[in-house]
C-alpha positions in Angstrom: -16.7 5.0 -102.9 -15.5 3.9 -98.9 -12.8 5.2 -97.6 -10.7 2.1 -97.8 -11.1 2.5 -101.4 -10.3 6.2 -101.4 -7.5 5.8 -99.1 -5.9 3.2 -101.8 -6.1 5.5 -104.4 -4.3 8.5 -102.6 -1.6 5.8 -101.5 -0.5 5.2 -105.2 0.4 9.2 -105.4 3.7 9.6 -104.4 4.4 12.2 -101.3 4.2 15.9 -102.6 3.4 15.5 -106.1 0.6 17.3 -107.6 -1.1 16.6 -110.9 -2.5 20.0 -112.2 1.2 21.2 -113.0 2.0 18.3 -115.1 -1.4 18.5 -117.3 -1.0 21.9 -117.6 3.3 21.3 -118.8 1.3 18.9 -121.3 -1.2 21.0 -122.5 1.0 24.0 -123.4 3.0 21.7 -125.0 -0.1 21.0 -127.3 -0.7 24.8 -127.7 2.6 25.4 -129.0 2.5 22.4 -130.8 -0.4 23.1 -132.7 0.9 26.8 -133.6 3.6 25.8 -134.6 1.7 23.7 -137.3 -0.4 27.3 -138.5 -3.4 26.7 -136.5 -5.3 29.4 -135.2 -6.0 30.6 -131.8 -9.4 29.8 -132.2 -8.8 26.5 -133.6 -6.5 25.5 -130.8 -8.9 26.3 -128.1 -11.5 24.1 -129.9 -9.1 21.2 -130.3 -8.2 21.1 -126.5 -11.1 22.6 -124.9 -9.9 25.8 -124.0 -11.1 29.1 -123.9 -9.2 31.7 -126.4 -7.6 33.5 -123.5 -6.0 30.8 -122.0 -4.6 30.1 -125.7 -3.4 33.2 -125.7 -2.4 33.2 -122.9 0.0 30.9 -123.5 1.4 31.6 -126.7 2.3 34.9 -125.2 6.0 35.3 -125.4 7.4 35.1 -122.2 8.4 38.8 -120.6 12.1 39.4 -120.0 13.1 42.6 -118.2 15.4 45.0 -120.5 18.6 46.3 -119.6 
């Protein structure tokens, strides 16, 4: 690949917007998806290529400080 070609590809990108956060927002909506359904852990990380701690990981519930 040139550059002009590169540079055309990073032009379509708009200014300060990053990809990984997105795919990951999609993917955890997958995980929790797919719990929700009564898979397991195990099964989840096989469906979307993850490992199991990432899984759970994410189905972790999410830490709230008590008063």
């Amino acid at each position: 690949m040139d550059m002009s070609q590169e540079a055309e590809m990073l032009a379509v990108v708009p200014e300060g917007a990053t990809e990984e956060p997105l795919i990951e927002e999609s993917v955890w909506g997958a995980v929790q998806t797919l719990r929700r359904r009564g898979l397991k852990k195990k099964e989840i990380g096989r469906q979307l290529d993850l490992d199991i701690k990432t899984v759970r990981k994410w189905l972790r519930p999410k830490w709230e400080a008590q008063r």
